[in-house]
Every structure is written in structure tokens, then in C-alpha cells.
C-alpha positions as CSV (number, residue, x, y, z in Angstrom):
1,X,178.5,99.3,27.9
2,X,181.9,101.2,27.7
3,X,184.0,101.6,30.1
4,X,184.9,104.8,28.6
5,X,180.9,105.5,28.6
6,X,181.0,104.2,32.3
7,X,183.4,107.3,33.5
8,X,182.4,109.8,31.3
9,X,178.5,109.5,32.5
10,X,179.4,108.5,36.0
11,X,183.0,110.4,37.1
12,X,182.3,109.5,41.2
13,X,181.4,107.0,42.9
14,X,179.2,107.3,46.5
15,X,179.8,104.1,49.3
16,X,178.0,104.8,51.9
17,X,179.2,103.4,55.5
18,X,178.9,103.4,59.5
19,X,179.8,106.5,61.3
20,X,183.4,106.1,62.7
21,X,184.0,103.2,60.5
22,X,187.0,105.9,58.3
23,X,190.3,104.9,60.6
24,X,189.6,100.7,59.8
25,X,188.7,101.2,56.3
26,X,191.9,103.4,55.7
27,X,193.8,100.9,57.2
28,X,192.1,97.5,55.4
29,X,190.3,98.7,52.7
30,X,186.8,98.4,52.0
31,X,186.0,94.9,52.4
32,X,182.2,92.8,51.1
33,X,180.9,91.0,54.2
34,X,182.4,87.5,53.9
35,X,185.7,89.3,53.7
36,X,185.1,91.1,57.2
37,X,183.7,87.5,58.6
38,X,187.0,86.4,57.5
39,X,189.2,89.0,58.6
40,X,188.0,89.0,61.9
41,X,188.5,85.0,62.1
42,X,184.3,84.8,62.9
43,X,183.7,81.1,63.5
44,X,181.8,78.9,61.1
45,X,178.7,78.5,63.0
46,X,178.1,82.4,63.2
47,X,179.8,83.0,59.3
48,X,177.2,80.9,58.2
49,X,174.2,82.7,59.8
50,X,175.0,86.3,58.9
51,X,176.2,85.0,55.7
52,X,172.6,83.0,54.6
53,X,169.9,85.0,56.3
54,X,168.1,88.4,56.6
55,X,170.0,90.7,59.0
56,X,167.3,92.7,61.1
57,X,169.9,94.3,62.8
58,X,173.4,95.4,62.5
59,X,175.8,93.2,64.3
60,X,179.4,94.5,65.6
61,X,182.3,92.2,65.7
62,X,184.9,92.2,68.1
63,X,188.9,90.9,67.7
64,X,191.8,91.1,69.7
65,X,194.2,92.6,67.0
66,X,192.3,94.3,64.8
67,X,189.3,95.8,67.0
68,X,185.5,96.0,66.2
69,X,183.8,95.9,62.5
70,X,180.2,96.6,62.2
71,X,178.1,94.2,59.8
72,X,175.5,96.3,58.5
73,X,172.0,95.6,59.0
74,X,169.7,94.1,55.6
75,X,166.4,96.4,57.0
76,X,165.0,96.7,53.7
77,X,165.2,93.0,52.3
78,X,161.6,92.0,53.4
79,X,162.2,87.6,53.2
80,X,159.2,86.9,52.0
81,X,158.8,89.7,49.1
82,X,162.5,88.3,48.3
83,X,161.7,84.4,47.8
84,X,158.9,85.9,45.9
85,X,161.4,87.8,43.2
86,X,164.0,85.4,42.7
87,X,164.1,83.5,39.2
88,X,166.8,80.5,39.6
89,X,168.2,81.0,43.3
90,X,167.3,80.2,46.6
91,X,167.2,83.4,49.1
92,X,170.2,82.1,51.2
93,X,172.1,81.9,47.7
94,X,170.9,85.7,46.9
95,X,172.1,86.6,50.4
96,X,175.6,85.1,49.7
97,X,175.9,87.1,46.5
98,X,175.1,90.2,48.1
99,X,177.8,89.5,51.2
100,X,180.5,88.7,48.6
101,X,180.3,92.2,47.1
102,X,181.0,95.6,47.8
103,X,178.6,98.4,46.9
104,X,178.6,101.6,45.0
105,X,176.2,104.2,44.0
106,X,176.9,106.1,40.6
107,X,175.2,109.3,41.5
108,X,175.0,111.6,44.4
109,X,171.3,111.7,44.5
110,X,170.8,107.6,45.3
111,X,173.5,108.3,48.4
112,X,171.0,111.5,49.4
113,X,167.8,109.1,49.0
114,X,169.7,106.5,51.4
115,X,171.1,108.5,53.9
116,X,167.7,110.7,54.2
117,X,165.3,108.0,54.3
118,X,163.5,107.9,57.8
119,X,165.0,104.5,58.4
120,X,168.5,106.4,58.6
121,X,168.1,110.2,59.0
122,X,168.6,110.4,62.3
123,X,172.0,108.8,62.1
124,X,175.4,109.9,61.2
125,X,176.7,108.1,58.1
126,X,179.8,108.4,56.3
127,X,179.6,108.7,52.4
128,X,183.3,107.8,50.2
129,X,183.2,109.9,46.8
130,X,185.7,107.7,44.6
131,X,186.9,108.7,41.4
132,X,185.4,106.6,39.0
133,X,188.1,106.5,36.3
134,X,190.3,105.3,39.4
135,X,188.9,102.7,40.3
136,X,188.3,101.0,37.6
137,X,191.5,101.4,35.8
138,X,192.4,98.8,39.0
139,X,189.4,96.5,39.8
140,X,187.7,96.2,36.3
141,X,188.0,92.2,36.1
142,X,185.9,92.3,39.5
143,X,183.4,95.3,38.7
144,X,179.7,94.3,37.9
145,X,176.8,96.5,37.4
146,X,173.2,95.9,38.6
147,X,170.0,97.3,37.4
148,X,168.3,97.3,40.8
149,X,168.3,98.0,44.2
150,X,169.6,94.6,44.9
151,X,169.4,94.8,48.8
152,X,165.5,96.1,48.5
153,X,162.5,93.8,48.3
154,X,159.2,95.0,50.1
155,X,155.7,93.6,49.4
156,X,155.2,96.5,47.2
157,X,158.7,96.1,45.5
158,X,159.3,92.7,43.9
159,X,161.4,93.5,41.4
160,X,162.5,90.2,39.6
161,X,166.3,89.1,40.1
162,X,168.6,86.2,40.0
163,X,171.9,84.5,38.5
164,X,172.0,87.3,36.1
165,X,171.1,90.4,37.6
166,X,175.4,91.7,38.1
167,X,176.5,91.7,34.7
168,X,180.0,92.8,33.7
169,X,181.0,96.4,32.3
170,X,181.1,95.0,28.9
171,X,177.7,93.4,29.1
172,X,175.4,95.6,30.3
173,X,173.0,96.8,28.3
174,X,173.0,101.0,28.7
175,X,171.3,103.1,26.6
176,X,173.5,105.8,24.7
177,X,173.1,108.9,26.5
178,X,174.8,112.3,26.5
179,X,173.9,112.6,30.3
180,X,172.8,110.2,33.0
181,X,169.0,110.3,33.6
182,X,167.6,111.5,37.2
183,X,169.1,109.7,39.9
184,X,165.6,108.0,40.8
185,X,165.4,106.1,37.3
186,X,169.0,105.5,36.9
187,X,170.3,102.9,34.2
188,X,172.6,101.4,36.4
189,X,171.7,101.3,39.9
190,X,174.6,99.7,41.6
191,X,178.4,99.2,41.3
192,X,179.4,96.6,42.8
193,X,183.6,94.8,43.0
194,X,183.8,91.3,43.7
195,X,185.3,90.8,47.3
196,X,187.3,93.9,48.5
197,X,188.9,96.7,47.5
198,X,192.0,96.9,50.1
199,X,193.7,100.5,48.3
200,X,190.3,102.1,48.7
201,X,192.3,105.3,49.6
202,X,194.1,105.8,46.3
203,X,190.5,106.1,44.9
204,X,189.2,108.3,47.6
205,X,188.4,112.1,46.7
206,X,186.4,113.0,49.9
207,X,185.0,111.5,52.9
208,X,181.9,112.8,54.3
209,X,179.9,112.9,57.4
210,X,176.3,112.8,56.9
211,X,173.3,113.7,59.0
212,X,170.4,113.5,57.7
213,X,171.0,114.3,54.5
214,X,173.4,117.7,55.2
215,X,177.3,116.9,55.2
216,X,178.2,118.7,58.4
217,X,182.1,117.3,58.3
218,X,184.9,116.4,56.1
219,X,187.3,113.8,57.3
220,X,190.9,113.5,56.0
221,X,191.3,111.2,53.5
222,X,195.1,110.4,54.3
């Protein structure tokens, strides 16, 4: 694919995150999961657990400097339908390449199908529009795309993935189109940057508060 293609089909980007979560990630950045555990000095013991298995629940981190982070809960990876998909790597090994990324959505209607499921409704979420072009004119050489939802896997959802499911701008396979298909077959699913993204908020257009499903505020973005 294009990177040209990339921003013409998909001009915004949606990252969805934890309600009151806007002040910390105007001040750090968005950072992927092992980034957090290390900005927040999380000892080895604990890294390695919320690093290498299924979080049920969300977990909030405290430190003296810097304050509380929330780790964000894996609800939808089912372990068992997981082992069952992967083609060459272990779950744990899945996990970490999930908690070294940061993710993206590429169309408005994924964020709405997130944010309104029943699991999350009845919560306030933030959603970050990012300007696609933006974004990638920075963090290319760390960009990779994924076909699937790769934090769902239910028994009735065991969509195969493995060493070669984030591919690189350059190397994914996308169909020509004049217009991206409906948001629940998407090409791409997921945009994810390797690590961090620390200027988040020179890529920020809006911020959003979401509750189930309705925006009901806009937070500055400076």
C-alpha cells in the first residue's frame, strides 16, 4: 500500500482511551503498555505479569512523581480461543506484541462499534481524532497495519494470527479503492506505532468524550 493511498482513504485516525486519562497523555504522549510499565518504574515481577498474560481487568498504577496510569483491561481476548489461533507464537509472545504497540482505528465507525458495545456503553471514554497525514509524515518507520481485531479472540472468533499479522505501510496488501469499504469489513483494521508516540498533540484534531456512543463533550486539545 501507499502511503499516499493510506491518507487519502483514511484522513483521521480514532484512539480510543480511559475517561480523564487527556491531562497525562498531553503531557507524555500516548505511550503502548510496556512503555507505561516503564515510565512508571513497575517492578519486574509485576511488568512481567501484565506484560505475558490475559488482563481480566483494568489495573491503575500509582507513582510518586508522575501520578496514576490506567492499564487497560484485555476483556475480549478469550485465552483459550487465542492459543487456538496463533500460527508460530506462543500466547504470552502475542500478548507482548500487543503491549509493545499503540492502537489506532482508521474509521469513525470501528471507534462507534467499541465505545457502544455493552461491555463499554455505560462508561465514559475518551476518543483522539488524529490527522492521518500528520502522523505519519513523523512515525512512518514505526507504523504497522493489521488486518484484524488483534486484541479479539472469542470461541466463535478465531481468526488466525501470528509473526506476520502487522505488516508495514509498504507491505500490505490493500485493494485499490476509490473509497474505503463499510467500517465493519474494513481492509485494514488497525494502526498500530511501535512503542509511543510522545508529540501525540501535534497530531491531535479533537478530543472527545464519549458515552455510550453520543459525544456529550469536547476537551481542549492544547
Amino acid at each position: 500500500m501507499l502511503t499516499s493511498e493510506l491518507v487519502r482513504l483514511y484522513p483521521f485516525l480514532f484512539h480510543t482511551a480511559v475517561d480523564g486519562s487527556w491531562p497525562s497523555i498531553r503531557e507524555h504522549g500516548l505511550l503502548s503498555t510496556a512503555a507505561v510499565l516503564d515510565k512508571w518504574e513497575v517492578d519486574d515481577a509485576r511488568r512481567r505479569e501484565l506484560l505475558t498474560t490475559v488482563r481480566a481487568e483494568g489495573t491503575v498504577l500509582e507513582h510518586p512523581v508522575l501520578g496514576s496510569a490506567v492499564v487497560r483491561d484485555q476483556g475480549p481476548l478469550n485465552e483459550t480461543s487465542l492459543r487456538d489461533s496463533l500460527t508460530d507464537l506462543t500466547v504470552e509472545q502475542w500478548l507482548q506484541t500487543l503491549n509493545e504497540r499503540v492502537f489506532f482505528f482508521l474509521q469513525r465507525g470501528q471507534v462507534d462499534g467499541l465505545v457502544g458495545a455493552r461491555r463499554y456503553r455505560s462508561t465514559p471514554s475518551l476518543v483522539l481524532v488524529i490527522d492521518t497525514a500528520s502522523l505519519v509524515a513523523v512515525h512512518e518507520d514505526r507504523i504497522e497495519l493489521c488486518r484484524i481485531n488483534s486484541g479479539f479472540a472469542q470461541p466463535h472468533s478465531k481468526t488466525p494470527r501470528g509473526s506476520d499479522t502487522f505488516v508495514k505501510i509498504a507491505d500490505y496488501p490493500h485493494p485499490h479503492r476509490a473509497a474505503p469499504v463499510r467500517a465493519d469489513r474494513p481492509d485494514v483494521k488497525e494502526l498500530t506505532v511501535l512503542g509511543s508516540v510522545p508529540d501525540i498533540v501535534r497530531h491531535v484534531r479533537s478530543v472527545e468524550r464519549v458515552v455510550g456512543g453520543e459525544v456529550v463533550e469536547h476537551l481542549p486539545v492544547g
